[in-house]
VOKOLDREN-114022 format. One line per 10 residues: number of its first residue (from 1); their letters; for each residue z, y, x of C-alpha. Coordinates in steps of 0.001 Angstrom, whole numbers, padded with zeros to 6 digits, always signed. Layout:
<atoms>
NUM	A	Z/Y/X; ... $
</atoms>
This chain:
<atoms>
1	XXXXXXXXXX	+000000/+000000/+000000; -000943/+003395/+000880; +001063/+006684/-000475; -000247/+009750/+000143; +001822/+012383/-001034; -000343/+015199/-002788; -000134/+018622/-003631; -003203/+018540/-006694; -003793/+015183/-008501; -007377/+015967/-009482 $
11	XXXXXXXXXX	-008321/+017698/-006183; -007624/+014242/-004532; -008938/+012388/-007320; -012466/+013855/-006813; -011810/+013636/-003145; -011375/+009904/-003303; -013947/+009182/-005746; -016529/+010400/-003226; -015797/+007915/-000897; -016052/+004962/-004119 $
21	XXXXXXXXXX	-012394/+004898/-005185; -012183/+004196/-008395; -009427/+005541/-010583; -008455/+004698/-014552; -010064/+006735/-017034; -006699/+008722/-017814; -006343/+009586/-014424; -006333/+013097/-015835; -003467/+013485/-017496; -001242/+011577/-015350 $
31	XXXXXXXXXX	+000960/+013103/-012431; +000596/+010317/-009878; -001684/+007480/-009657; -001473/+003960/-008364; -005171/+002323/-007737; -005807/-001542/-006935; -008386/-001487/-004016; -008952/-005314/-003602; -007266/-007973/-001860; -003360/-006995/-002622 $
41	XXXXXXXXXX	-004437/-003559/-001396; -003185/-000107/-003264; -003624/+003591/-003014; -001024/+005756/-004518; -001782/+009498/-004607; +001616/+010796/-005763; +003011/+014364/-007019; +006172/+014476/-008346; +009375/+013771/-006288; +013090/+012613/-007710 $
51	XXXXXXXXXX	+015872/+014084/-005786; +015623/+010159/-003913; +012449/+010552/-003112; +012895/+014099/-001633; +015601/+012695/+000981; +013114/+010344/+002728; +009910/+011929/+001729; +007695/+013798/+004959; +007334/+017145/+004639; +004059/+018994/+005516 $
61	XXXXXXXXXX	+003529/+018720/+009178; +005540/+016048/+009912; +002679/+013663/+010747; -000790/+012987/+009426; -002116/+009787/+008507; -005577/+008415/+008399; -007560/+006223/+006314; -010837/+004747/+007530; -013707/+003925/+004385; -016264/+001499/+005190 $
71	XXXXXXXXXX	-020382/+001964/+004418; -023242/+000469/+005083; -024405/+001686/+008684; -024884/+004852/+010239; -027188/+006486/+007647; -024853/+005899/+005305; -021897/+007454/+007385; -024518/+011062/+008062; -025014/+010790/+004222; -021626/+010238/+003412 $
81	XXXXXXXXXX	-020181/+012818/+005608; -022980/+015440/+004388; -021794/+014786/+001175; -018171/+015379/+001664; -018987/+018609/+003762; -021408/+020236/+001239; -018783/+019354/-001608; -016428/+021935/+000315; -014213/+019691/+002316; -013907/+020320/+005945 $
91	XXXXXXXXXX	-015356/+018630/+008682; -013085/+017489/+011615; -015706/+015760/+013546; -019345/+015525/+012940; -020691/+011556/+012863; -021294/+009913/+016506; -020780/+006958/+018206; -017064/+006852/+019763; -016407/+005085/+023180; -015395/+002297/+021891 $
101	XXXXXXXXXX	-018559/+000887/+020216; -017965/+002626/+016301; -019888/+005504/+014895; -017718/+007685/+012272; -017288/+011309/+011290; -014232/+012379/+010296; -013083/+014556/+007177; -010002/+016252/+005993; -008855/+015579/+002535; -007373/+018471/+000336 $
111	XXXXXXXXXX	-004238/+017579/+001879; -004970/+017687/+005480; -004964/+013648/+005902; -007862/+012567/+008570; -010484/+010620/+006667; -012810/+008189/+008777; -015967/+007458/+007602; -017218/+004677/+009753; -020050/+001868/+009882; -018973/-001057/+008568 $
</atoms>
């Protein structure tokens, strides 16, 4: 499971749905979200906080995560990364093969979490 911690529900949502994340129809209304991704896998994009939650919770800037999406070759990862770019969100590294045999670009989300968008 995967929490990300989020300041705007929808922002994410259409975020996320970019890179083929697919959320429940109500996803709307709701103030946090849990999403099955396949093989015991879940995303959880989640606003509110309890007091609880608030003890343990990070806080902005006390670390970044990064979640890596999978497409079908290196087209797909210049198309993909186009796509995220002209739909506002910023780049933080323009596609290109790494030293260690991958080629990704990287994205922020709304919430400043790295996105890699890599050849799978």
């Amino acid at each position: 499971m995967v929490v990300l911690l989020v300041e705007d529900l929808a922002r994410s949502v259409a975020f996320y749905r970019r890179l083929g994340v697919v959320f429940p129809e109500d996803v709307e209304t709701r103030r946090d979200v849990v999403v099955d991704l396949g093989g015991g896998h879940q995303l959880v994009l989640w606003t509110s906080f309890s007091d609880t939650v608030r003890d343990f919770a990070p806080t902005p800037g006390d670390g970044k995560v990064m979640l890596e999406f999978f497409v079908d070759g290196r087209d797909a990862v210049d198309a993909k990364h186009a796509e995220l770019v002209a739909a506002g969100y910023r780049s933080r590294r323009e596609p290109s093969m790494t030293d260690f045999g991958a080629y990704l670009g990287l994205v922020y989300d709304p919430d400043g979490n790295t996105v890699l968008v890599t050849a799978g």
